[in-house]
C-alpha positions as CSV (number, residue, x, y, z in Angstrom):
1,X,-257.0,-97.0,-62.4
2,X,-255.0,-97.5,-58.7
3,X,-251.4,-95.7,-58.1
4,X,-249.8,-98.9,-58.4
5,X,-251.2,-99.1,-62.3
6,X,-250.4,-95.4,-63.2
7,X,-246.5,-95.9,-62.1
8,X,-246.4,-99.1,-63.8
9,X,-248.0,-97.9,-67.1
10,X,-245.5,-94.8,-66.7
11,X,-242.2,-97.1,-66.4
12,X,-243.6,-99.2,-68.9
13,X,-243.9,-95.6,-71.1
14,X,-240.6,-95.2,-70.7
15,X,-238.3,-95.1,-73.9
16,X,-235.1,-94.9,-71.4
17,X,-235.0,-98.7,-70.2
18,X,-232.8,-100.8,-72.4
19,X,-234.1,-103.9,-73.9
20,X,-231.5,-106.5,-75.2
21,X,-231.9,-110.3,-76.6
22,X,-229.6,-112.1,-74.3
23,X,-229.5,-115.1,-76.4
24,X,-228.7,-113.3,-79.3
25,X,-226.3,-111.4,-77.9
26,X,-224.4,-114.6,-76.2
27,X,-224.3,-116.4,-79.8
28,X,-222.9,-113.7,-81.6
29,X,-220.1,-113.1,-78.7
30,X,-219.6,-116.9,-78.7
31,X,-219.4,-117.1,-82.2
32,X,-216.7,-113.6,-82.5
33,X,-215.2,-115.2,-79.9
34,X,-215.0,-118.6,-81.5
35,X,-213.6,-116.8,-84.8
36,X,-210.6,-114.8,-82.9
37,X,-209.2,-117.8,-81.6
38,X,-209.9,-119.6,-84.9
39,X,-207.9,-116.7,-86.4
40,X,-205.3,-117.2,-84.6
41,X,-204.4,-120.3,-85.0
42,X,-204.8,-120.6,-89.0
43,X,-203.1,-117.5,-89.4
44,X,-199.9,-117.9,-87.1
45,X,-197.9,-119.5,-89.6
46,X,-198.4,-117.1,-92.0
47,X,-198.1,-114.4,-90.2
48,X,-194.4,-115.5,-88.5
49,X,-193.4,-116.2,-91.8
50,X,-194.1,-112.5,-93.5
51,X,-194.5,-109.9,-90.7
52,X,-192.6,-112.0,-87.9
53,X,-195.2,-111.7,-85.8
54,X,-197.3,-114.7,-84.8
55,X,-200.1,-112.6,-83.9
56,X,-200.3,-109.9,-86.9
57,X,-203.6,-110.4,-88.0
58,X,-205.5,-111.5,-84.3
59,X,-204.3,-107.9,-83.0
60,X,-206.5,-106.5,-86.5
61,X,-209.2,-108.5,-85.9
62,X,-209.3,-107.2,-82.1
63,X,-209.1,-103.3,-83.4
64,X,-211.6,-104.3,-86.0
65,X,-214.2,-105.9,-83.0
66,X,-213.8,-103.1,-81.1
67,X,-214.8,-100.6,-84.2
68,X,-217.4,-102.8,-85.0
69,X,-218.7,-102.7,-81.4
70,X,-218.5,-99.1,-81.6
71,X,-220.1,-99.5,-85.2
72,X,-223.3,-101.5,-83.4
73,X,-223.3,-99.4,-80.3
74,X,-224.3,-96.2,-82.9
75,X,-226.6,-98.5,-85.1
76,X,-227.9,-99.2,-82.0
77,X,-228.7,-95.6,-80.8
78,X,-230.4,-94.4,-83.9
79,X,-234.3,-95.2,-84.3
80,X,-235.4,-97.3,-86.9
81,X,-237.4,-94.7,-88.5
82,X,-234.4,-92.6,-89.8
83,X,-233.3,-96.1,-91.3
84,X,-237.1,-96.3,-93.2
85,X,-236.7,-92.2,-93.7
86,X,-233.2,-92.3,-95.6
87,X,-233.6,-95.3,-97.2
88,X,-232.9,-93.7,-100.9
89,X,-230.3,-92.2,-100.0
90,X,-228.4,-95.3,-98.8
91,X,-229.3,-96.9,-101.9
92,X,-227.8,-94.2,-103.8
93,X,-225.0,-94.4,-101.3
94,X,-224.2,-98.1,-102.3
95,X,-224.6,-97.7,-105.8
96,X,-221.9,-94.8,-105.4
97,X,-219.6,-97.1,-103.4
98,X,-220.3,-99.8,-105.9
99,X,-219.0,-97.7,-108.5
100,X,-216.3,-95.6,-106.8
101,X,-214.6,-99.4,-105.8
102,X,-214.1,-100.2,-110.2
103,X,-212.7,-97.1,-110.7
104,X,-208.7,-96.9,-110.5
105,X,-207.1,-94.7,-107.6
106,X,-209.6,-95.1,-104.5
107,X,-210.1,-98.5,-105.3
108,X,-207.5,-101.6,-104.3
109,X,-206.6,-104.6,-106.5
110,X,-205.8,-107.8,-104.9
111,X,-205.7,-111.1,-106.3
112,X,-207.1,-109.6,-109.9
113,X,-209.9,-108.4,-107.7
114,X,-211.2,-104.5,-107.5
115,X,-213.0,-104.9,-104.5
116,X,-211.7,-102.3,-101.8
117,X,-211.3,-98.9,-100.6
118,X,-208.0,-97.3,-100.1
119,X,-209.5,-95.5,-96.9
120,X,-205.8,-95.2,-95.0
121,X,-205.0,-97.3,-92.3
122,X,-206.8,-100.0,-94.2
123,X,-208.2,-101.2,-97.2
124,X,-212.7,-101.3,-96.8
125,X,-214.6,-103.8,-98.9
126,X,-217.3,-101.4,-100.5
127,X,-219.8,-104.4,-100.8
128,X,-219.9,-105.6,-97.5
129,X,-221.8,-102.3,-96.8
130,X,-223.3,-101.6,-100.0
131,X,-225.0,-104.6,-99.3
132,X,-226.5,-103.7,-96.0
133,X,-228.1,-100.6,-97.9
134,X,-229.4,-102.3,-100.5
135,X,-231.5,-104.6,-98.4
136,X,-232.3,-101.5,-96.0
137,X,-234.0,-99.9,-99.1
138,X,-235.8,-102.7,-100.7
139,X,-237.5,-103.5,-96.9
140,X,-238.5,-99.5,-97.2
141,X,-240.0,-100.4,-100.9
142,X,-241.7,-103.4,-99.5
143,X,-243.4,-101.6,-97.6
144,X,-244.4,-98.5,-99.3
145,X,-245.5,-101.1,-102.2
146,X,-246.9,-104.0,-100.4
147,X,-250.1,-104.0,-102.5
148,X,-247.9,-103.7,-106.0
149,X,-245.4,-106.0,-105.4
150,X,-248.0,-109.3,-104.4
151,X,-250.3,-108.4,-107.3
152,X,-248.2,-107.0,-110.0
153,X,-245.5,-107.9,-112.2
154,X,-244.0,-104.3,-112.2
155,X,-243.9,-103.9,-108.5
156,X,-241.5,-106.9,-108.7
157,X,-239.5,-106.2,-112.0
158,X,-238.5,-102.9,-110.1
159,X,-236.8,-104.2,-107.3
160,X,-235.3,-107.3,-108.9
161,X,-233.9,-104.4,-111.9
162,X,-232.4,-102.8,-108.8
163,X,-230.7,-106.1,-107.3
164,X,-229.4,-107.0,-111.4
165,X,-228.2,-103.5,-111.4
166,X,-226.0,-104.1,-107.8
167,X,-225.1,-107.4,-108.9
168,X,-223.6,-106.5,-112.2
169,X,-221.3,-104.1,-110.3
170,X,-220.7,-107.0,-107.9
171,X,-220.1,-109.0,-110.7
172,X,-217.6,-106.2,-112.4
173,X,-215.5,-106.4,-109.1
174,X,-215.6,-109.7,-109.6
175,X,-217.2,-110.5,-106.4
176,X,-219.5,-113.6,-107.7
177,X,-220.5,-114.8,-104.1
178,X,-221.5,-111.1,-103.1
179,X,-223.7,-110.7,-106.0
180,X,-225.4,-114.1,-105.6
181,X,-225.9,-113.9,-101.4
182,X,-227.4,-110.0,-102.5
183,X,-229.5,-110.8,-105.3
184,X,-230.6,-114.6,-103.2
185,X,-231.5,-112.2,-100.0
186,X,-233.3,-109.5,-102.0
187,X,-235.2,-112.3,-104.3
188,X,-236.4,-114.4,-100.6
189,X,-237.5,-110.4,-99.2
190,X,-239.8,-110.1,-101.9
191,X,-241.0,-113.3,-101.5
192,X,-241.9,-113.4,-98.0
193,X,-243.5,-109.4,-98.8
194,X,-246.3,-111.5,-100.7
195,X,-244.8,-111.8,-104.5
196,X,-247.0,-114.7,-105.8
197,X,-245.8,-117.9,-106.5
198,X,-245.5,-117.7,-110.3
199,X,-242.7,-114.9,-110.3
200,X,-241.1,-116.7,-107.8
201,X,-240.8,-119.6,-110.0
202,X,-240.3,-117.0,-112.8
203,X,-237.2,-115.3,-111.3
204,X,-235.5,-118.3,-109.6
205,X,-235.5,-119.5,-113.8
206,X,-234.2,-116.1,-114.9
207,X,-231.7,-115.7,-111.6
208,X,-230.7,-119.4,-112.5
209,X,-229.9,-118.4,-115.9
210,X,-228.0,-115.4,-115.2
211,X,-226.2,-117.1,-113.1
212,X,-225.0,-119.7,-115.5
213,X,-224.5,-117.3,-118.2
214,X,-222.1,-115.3,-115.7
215,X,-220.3,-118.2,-115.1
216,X,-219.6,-119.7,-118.3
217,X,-218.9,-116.3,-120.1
218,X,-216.0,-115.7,-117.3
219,X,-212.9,-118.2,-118.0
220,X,-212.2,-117.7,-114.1
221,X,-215.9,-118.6,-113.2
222,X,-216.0,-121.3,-115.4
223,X,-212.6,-122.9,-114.0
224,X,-213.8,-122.7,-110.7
225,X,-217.0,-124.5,-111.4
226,X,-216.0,-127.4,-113.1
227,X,-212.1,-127.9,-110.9
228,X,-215.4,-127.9,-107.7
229,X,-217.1,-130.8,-109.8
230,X,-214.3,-133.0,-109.9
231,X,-211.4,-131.1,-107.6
232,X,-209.4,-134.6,-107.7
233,X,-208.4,-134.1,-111.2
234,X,-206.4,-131.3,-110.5
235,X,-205.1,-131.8,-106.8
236,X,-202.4,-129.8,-107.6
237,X,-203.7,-126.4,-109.8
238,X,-207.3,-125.6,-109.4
239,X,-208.3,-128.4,-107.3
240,X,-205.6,-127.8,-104.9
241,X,-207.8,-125.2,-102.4
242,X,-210.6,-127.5,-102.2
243,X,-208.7,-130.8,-101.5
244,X,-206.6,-129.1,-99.1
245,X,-210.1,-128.2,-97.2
246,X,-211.7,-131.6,-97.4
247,X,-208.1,-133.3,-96.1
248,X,-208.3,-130.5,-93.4
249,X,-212.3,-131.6,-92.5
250,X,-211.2,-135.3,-92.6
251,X,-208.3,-135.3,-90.5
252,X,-210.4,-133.9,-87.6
253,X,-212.8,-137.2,-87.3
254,X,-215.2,-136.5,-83.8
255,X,-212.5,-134.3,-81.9
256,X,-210.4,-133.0,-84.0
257,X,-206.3,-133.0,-83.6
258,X,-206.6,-130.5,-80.9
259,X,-206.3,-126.4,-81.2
260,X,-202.9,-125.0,-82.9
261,X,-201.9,-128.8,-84.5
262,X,-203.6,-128.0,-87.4
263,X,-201.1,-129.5,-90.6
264,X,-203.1,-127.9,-93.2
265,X,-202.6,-124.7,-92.0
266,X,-198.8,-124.9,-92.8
267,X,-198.8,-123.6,-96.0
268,X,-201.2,-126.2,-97.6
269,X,-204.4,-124.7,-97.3
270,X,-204.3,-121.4,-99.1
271,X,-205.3,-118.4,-97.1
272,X,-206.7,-120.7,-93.4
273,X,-207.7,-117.6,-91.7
274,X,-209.9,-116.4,-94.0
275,X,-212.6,-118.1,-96.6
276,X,-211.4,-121.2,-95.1
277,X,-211.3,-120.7,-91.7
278,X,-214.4,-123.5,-91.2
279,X,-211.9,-126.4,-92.5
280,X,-209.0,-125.1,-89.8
281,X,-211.8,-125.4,-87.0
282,X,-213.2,-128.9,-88.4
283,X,-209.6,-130.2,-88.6
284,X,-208.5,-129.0,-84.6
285,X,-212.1,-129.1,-83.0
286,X,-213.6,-132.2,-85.0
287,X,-217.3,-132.6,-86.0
288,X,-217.9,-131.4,-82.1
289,X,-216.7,-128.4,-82.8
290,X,-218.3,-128.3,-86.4
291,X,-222.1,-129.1,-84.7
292,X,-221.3,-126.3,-81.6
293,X,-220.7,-123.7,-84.4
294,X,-223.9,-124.8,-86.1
295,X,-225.9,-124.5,-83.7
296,X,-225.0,-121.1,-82.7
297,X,-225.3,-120.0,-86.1
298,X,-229.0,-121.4,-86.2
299,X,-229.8,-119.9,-82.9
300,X,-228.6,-116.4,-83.9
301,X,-231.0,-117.0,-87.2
302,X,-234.2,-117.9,-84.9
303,X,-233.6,-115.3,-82.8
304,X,-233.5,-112.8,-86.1
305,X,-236.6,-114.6,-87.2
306,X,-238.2,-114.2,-83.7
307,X,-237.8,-109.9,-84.0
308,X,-238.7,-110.1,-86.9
309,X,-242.3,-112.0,-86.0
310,X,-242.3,-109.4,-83.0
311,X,-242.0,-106.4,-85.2
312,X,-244.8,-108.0,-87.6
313,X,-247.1,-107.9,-84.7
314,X,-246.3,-104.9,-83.4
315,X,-247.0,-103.8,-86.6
316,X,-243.6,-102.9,-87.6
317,X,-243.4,-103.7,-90.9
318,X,-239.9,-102.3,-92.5
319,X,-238.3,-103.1,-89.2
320,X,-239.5,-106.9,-89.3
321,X,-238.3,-107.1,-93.0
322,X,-234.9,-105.4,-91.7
323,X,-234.9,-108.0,-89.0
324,X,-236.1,-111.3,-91.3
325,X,-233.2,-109.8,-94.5
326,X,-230.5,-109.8,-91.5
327,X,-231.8,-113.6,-90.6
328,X,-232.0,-114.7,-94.6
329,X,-228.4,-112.7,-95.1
330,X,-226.6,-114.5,-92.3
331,X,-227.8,-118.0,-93.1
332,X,-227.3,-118.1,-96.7
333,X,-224.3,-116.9,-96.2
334,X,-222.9,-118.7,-94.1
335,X,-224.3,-122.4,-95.6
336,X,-222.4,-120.7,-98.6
337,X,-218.9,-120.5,-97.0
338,X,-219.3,-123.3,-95.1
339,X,-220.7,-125.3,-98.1
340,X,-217.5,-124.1,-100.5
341,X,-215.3,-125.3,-97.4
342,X,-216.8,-129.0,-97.4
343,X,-216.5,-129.2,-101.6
344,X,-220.8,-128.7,-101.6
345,X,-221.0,-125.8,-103.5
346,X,-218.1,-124.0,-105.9
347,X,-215.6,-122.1,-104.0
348,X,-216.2,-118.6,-103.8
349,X,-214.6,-115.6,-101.9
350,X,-217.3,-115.1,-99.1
351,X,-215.9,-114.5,-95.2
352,X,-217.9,-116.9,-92.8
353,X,-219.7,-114.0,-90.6
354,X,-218.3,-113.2,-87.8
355,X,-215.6,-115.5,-87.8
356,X,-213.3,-115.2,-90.7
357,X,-210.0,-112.7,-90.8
358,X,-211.6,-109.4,-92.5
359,X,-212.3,-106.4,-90.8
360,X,-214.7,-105.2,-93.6
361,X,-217.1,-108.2,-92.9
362,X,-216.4,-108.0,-89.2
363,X,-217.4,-104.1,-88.9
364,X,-220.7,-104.5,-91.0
365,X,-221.9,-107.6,-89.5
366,X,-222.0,-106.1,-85.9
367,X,-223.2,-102.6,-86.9
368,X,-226.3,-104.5,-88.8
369,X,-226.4,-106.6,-85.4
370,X,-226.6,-103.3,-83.7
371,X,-229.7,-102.1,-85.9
372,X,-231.3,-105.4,-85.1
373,X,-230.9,-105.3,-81.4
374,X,-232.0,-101.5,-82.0
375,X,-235.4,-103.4,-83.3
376,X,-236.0,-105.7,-80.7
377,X,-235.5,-102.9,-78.3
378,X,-238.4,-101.0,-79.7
379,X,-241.0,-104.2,-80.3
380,X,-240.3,-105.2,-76.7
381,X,-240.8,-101.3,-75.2
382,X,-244.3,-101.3,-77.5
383,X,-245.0,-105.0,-76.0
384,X,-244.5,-103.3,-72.5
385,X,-246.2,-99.9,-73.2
386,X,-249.5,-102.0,-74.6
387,X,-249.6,-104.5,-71.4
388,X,-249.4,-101.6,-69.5
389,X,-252.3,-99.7,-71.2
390,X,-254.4,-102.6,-71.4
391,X,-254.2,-103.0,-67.3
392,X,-254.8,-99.3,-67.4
393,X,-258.3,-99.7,-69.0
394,X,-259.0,-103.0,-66.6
């Protein structure tokens, strides 16, 4: 081994250098960046009209990016291990939060909803994190279990217990999109862990059921499924939400109307700035704008999916299930919200990541993009430490 090998195989050793995704890193600013303006514009009118201030609720998104910068930044510092290492106690963390949110005092009603925090300044949406934990713990369990959970029937009836367990609280909130994005990301975990193809089929039947049986037993559920078969019925009651949105996506054609002369947005469209921020950008940006937002949001998931191979062969198993649940979570959600906006699937209260109005969503999203950077960082500093040792030994 020469001089010029030994210093290269001791700055390849070193844990100091910092290792980013570029790519990943532009879609997600583009996409934040994307959302503020979007904010902006839906939720002027609104804003003018209660607070007197056109730009209430961009100037809370902006103090909400910057906490959850600050949010990623510390993901970010921390190794993955402590994540694998205190993985029960973040599951009993969420459970706690889960619970803490339906009882009266802490919690927040809005909207016949129990689904916040009273932490102060604002109001924190419990599940948006509990969620994160959740997922943490059932990549640790993955792993410790890898053997039980592809070849019996008990190592998966354990985990899915624990994601009916979160999703009943979700479901007590009600939060009915949290509990079925959580219970959908969980289910396609254990999946890609090994779980054989029979209790796949097994539990997408018993999840299917459950999830028809908590619709139809809930009189709210129930009215928003069947006002989403037929929203034309009721344009003006419990269709009105939906039609609104598809008027909104059919007004902007190719181009779109322009940004700010959004109609919809003028007190037609119920809350623009927030579940339905996607219809706002389709009506001012067109299906340009739509396809441009697409494809970041499949780039972002790739790149996920890409860690999450790297991890794999670097042998990192919890941190490539971390990487693949943060892939699975962000996609499903967002065909979910995007899919409510264009009439595709019922209409449920999930944020489109990263760009709707909510600093709850906002915060989590980029301290969970913080632990997957912190991911990459490591799988690309092993990459480097084993090309070095391998020209070592040449």
């Amino acid at each position: 081994m020469n001089a010029a090998t030994l210093q290269f195989s001791r700055s390849a050793a070193r844990p100091a250098r910092l290792v980013l995704d570029p790519v990943l890193i532009s879609c997600v600013l583009a996409l934040l960046l994307i959302g503020l303006v979007m904010v902006t514009s839906a939720s002027m009118p609104i804003a003018d009209r209660v607070a007197h201030d056109p730009f209430l609720h961009l100037k809370r998104q902006l103090v909400f990016a910057g906490l959850g910068c600050a949010a990623a930044a510390i993901a970010f510092a921390v190794r993955t291990e402590w994540w694998d290492r205190s993985s029960l106690v973040l599951l009993l963390v969420a459970l706690a939060l889960l619970v803490l949110v339906l009882i009266p005092g802490p919690s927040h009603v809005a909207n016949g909803a129990r689904r916040w925090l009273r932490l102060g300044f604002f109001n924190f949406q419990a599940s948006e994190l509990a969620r994160v934990f959740i997922l943490v713990y059932l990549c640790s369990y993955v792993v410790r279990h890898r053997e039980e959970v592809a070849n019996s029937l008990v190592g998966v009836l354990k985990p899915l217990a624990l994601l009916g367990l979160a999703s009943l609280l979700l479901l007590a909130e009600p939060d009915f999109g949290a509990a079925t994005v959580l219970f959908a990301t969980g289910f396609l975990v254990l999946f890609i862990a090994g779980m054989r193809w029979r209790y796949v089929l097994a539990g997408l039947g018993v999840g299917a059921c459950a999830l028809g049986f908590a619709a139809v037993m809930s009189a709210y559920r129930l009215r928003r499924l069947t006002t989403f078969l037929d929203p034309w019925a009721d344009p003006y009651n419990g269709g009105f939400q939906l039609t609104q949105s598809l008027i909104a996506i059919g007004r902007g054609e190719w181009f779109g109307v322009g940004l700010g002369a959004s109609v919809q947005k003028l007190s037609y469209l119920p809350e623009p700035h927030t579940d339905f921020v996607f219809a706002v950008l389709a009506e001012e940006f067109g299906l340009i704008g739509v396809l441009v937002v697409l494809a970041l949001f499949v780039v972002a998931i790739w790149r996920a999916c890409r860690i999450a191979r790297m991890a794999a062969q670097a042998g990192q198993q919890f941190q490539a299930y971390v990487a693949a649940a943060f892939g699975l979570w962000l996609g499903l959600q967002a065909f979910i919200n995007i899919g409510v906006n264009m009439g595709v699937l019922p209409t449920k209260g999930l944020t489109l990541p990263l760009m709707s109005y909510g600093g709850s969503s906002l915060l989590v999203t980029l301290m969970w993009l913080g632990l997957l950077l912190r991911i990459h960082h490591e799988c690309a500093g092993m990459g480097r430490l084993a090309v070095a040792r391998t020209g070592a030994t040449v």
